[in-house]
C-alpha positions as CSV (number, residue, x, y, z in Angstrom):
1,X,-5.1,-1.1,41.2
2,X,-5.2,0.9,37.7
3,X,-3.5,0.5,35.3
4,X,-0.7,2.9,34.6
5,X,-1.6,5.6,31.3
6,X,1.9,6.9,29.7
7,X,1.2,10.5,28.1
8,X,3.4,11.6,26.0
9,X,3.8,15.3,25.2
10,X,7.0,16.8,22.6
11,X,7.1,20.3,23.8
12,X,9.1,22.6,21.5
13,X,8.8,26.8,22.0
14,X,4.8,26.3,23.0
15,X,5.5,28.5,26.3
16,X,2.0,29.9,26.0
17,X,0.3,27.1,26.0
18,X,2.2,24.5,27.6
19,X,0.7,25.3,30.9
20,X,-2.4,25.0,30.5
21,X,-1.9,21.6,28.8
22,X,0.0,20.4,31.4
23,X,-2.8,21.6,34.2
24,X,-5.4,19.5,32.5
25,X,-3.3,16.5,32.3
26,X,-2.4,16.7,35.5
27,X,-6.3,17.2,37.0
28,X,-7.0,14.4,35.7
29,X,-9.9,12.6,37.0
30,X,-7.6,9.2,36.4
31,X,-4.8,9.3,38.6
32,X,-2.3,6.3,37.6
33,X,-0.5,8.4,35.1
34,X,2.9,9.3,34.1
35,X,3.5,12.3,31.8
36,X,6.7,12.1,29.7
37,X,7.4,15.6,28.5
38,X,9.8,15.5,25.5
39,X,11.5,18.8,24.6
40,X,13.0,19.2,21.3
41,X,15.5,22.0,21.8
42,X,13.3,24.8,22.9
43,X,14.3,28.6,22.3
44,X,11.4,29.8,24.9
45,X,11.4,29.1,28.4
46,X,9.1,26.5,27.8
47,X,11.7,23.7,29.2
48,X,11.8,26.6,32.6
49,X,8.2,25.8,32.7
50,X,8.0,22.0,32.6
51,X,10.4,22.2,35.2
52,X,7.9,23.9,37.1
53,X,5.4,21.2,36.6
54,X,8.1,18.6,37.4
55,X,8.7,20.1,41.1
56,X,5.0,20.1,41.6
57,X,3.9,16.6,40.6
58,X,6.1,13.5,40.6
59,X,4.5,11.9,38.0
60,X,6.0,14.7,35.1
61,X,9.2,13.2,33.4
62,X,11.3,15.0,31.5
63,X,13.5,13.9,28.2
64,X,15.7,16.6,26.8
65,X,17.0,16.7,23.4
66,X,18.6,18.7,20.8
67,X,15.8,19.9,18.1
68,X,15.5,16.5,16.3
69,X,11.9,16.6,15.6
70,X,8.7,15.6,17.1
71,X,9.4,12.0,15.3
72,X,12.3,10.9,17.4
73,X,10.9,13.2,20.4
74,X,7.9,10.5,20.2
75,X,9.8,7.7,19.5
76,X,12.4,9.0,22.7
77,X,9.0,8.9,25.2
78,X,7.5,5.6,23.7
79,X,11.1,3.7,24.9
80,X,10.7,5.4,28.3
81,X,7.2,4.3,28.3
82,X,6.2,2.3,31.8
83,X,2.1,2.2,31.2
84,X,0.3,-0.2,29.8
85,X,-1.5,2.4,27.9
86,X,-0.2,5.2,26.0
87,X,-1.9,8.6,24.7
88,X,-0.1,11.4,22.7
89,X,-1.1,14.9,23.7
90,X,0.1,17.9,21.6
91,X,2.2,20.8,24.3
92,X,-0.6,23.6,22.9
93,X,-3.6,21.7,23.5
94,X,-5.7,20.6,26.3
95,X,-7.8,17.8,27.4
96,X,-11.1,16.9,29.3
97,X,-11.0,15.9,33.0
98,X,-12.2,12.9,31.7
99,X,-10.2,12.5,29.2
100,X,-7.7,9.5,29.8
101,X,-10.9,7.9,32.2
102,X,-13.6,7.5,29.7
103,X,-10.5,6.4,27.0
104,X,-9.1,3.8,29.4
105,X,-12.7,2.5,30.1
106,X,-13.9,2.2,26.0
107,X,-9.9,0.6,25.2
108,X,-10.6,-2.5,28.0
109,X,-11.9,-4.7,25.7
110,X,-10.5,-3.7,22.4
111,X,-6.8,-3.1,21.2
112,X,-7.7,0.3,20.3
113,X,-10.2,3.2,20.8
114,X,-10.9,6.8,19.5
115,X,-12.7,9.6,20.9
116,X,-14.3,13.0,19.6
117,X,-12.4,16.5,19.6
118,X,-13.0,19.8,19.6
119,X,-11.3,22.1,17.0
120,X,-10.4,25.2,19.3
121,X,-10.3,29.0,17.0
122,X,-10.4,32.4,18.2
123,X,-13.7,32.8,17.1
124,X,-15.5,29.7,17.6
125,X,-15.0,26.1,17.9
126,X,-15.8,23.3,16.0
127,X,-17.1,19.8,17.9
128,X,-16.2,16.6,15.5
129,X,-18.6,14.2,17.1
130,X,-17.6,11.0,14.9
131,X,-20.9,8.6,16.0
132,X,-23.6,9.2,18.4
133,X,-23.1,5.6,19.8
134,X,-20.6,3.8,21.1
135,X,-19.2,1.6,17.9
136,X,-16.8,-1.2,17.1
137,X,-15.2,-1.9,13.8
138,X,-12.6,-4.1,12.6
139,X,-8.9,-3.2,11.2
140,X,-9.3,-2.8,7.8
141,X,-12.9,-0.6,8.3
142,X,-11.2,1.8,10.7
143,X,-8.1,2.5,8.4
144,X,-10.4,3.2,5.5
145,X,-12.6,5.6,7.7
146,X,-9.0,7.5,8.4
147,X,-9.3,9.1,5.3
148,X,-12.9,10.5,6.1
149,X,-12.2,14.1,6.8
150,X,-16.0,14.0,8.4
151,X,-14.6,11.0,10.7
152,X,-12.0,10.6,13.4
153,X,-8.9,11.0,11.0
154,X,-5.2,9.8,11.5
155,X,-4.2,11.9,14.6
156,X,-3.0,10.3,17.3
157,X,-4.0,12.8,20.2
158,X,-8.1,11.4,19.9
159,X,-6.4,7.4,20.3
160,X,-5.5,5.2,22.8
161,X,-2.7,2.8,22.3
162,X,-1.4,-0.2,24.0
163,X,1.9,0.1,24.7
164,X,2.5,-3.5,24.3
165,X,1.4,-3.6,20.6
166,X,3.2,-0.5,19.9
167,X,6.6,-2.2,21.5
168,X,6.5,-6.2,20.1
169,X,5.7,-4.7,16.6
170,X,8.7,-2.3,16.6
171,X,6.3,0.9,15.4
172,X,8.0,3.8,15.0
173,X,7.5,7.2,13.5
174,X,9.6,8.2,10.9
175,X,12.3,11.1,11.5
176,X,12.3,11.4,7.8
177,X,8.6,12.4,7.3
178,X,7.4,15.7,8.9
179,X,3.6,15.4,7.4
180,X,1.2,12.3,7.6
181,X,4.0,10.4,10.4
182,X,0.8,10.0,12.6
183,X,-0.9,8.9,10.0
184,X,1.4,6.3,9.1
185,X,2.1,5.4,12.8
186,X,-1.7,5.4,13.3
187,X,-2.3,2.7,10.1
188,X,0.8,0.4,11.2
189,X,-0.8,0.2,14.3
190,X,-4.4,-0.6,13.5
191,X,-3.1,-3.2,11.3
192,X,-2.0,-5.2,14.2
193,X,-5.4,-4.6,15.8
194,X,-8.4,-6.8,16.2
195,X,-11.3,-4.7,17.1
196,X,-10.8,-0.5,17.7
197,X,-13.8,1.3,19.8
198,X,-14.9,4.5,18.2
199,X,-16.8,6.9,21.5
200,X,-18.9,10.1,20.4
201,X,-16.9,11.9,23.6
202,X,-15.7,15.0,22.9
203,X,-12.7,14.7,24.8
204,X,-9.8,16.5,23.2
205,X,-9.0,20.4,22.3
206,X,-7.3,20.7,19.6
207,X,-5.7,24.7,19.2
208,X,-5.6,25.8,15.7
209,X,-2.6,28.0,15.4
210,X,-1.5,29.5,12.6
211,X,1.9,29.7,13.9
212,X,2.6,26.2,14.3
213,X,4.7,23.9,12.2
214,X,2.0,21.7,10.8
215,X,1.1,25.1,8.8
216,X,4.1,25.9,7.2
217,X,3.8,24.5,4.1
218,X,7.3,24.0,2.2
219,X,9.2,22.0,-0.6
220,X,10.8,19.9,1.9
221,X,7.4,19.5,4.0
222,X,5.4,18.3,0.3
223,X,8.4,15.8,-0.4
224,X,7.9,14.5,3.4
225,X,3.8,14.1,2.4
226,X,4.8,12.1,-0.8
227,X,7.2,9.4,1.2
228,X,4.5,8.7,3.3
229,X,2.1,8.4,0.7
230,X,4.6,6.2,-0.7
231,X,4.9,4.5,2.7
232,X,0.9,4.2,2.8
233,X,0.6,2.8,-0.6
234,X,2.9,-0.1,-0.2
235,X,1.7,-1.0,3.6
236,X,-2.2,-1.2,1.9
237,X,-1.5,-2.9,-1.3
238,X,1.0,-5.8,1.0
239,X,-2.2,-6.1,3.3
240,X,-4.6,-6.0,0.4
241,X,-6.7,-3.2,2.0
242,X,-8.7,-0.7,-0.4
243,X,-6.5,2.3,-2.2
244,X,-9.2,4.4,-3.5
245,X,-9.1,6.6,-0.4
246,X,-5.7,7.0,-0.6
247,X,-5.6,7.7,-4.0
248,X,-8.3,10.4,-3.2
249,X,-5.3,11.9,-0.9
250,X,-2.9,11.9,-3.1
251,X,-4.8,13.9,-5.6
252,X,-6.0,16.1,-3.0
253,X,-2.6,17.2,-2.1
254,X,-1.5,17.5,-5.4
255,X,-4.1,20.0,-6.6
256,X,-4.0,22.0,-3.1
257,X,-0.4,22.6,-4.5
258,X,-1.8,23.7,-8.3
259,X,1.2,21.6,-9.8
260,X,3.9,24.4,-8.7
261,X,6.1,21.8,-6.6
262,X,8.9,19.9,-8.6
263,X,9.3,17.6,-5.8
264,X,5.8,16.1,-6.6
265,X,7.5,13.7,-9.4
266,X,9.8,12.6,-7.6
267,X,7.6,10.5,-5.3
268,X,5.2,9.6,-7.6
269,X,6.4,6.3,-8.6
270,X,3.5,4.1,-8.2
271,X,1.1,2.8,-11.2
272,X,-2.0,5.2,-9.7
273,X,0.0,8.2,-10.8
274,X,2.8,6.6,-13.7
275,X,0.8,9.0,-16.5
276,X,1.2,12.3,-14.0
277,X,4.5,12.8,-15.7
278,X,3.9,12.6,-19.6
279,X,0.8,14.7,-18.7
280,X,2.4,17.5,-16.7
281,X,5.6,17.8,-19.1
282,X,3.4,18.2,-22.3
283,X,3.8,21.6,-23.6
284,X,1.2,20.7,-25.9
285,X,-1.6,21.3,-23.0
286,X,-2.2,24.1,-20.9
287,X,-2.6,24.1,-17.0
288,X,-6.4,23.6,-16.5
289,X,-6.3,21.3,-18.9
290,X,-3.4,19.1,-17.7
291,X,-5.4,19.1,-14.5
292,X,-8.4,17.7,-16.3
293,X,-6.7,15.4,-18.4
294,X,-4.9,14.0,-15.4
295,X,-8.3,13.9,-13.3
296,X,-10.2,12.3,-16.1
297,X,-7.6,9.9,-17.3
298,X,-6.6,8.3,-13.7
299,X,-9.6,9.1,-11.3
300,X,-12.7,8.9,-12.3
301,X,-14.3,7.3,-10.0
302,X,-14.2,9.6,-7.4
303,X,-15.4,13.0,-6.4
304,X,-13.2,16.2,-5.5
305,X,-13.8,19.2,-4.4
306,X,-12.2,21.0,-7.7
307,X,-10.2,24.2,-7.5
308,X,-12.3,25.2,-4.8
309,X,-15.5,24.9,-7.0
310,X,-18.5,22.7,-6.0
311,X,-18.2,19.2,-5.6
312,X,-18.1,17.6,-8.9
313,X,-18.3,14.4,-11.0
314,X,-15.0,13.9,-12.3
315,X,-16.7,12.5,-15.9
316,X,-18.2,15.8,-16.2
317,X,-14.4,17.1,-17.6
318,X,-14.8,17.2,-21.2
């Protein structure tokens, strides 16, 4: 027999979109599945709707729960979890009929594996084929690559799990960090991996909507980027893995911010950043030239995209 594939799906007020994830989970071409619905204290009717689902096909579950977060949602359907695997799906998007098939197939061998997705807009979409081959790297190569924006990134829809790993190793997602939590779930977990498959499928819709949290950009939602920066930077330096991409975030989310955020030197207490600080109190300097100073002084051995400018080398700030 198969073996059983736990999706897990927080739903909070996605009422126009929750069916038609919940149709393509359910036509699944792989049948052994269980799909835990989590809602977070929805307003809409999208709990009315699940329900729906639930009445339909016995293998929907549903958790309900005050509006908590989509941390502890995730954290509530991973200790309800009965499959060996395990696969987070967001409640607006939708996957291939192939989806959980072709990912339980390429995770068989491996502790891990990642597929391809599609970025869905009004317009048009974008396809994110991450190789043209089926590839297998190690631990320490796939958490670099997570910090390739051209690559597979640190989402956790486009991954496969096991649920076994997740469980003995106590990973969590953290209800105090509402940006970057997959991230930092996704890089606890492939340091407990031996070898992750990477698949050039394009299996996954992601919806880009405006409207949804993940775009709300806020005080409390930058402090929430910094702790898991924080969390990032001591997990890599205990495991000796390569900071330089991280570092390359850090300053990426900084200048997308254009200094204005107070909350930024707060959480900037490791030594990449310890000069940030003097440089942005001086009132000796002006703005553009804080932000070269800083660039110059800390980072120059990488390239940014600068202010919305062309790529340039950072020694080119004189």
């Amino acid at each position: 027999m198969s073996k059983m594939v736990s999706i897990i799906i927080p739903v909070y007020n996605t009422a126009l979109y929750i069916e038609q994830s919940l149709k393509s989970v359910l036509s699944q071409t792989y049948k052994n599945l269980e799909i835990i619905l989590i809602n977070d204290g929805s307003t809409d009717n999208s709990l009315e709707k699940c329900y729906k689902y639930k009445d339909i096909d016995s293998r929907v579950k549903i958790i309900n729960q005050q509006n908590l977060g989509v941390s502890i949602a995730r954290n509530n359907g991973i200790k309800e979890a009965k499959g060996e695997y395990l696969l987070f799906v967001d409640s607006d998007d939708f996957v291939e009929k192939k989806f959980v098939e072709k990912m339980v197939q390429a995770i068989e061998k491996v502790d891990m594996a990642i597929c391809g997705y599609i970025e869905n807009y009004k317009i048009a979409n974008i396809e994110h084929i991450i190789t043209n081959k089926e590839n297998i790297l190690d631990n320490i190569s796939s958490i670099n690559k997570l910090f390739d924006r051209t690559y597979y990134g640190g989402y956790l829809w486009n991954k496969i799990f096991k649920t076994k790993i997740i469980k003995e190793n106590s990973i969590k997602f953290d209800s105090n960090i509402h940006m970057c939590e997959d991230l930092l779930f996704v890089s606890k977990y492939m340091l407990k991996c031996k070898e992750i498959k990477i698949i050039p499928d394009l299996l996954y819709n992601y919806r880009m909507r405006q409207s949804s949290a993940v775009w709300r950009k806020n005080d409390k939602k930058y402090e929430s980027l910094f702790i898991a920066y924080n969390e990032l930077y001591k997990l890599f330096d205990d495991n000796d893995i390569s900071l330089i991409y991280l570092k390359y975030e850090v300053l990426n989310s900084i200048f997308s911010n254009n200094f204005k955020c107070n909350v930024t030197q707060k959480y900037l207490n490791y030594d990449i950043l310890k000069s940030y600080k003097e440089v942005i109190n001086s009132k000796k300097i002006n703005s553009k030239n804080k932000i070269k100073l800083f660039i110059k002084k800390n980072f120059n051995f990488v390239y940014i995209r600068y202010m919305n400018k062309k790529v340039k080398k950072l020694d080119t700030f004189d």
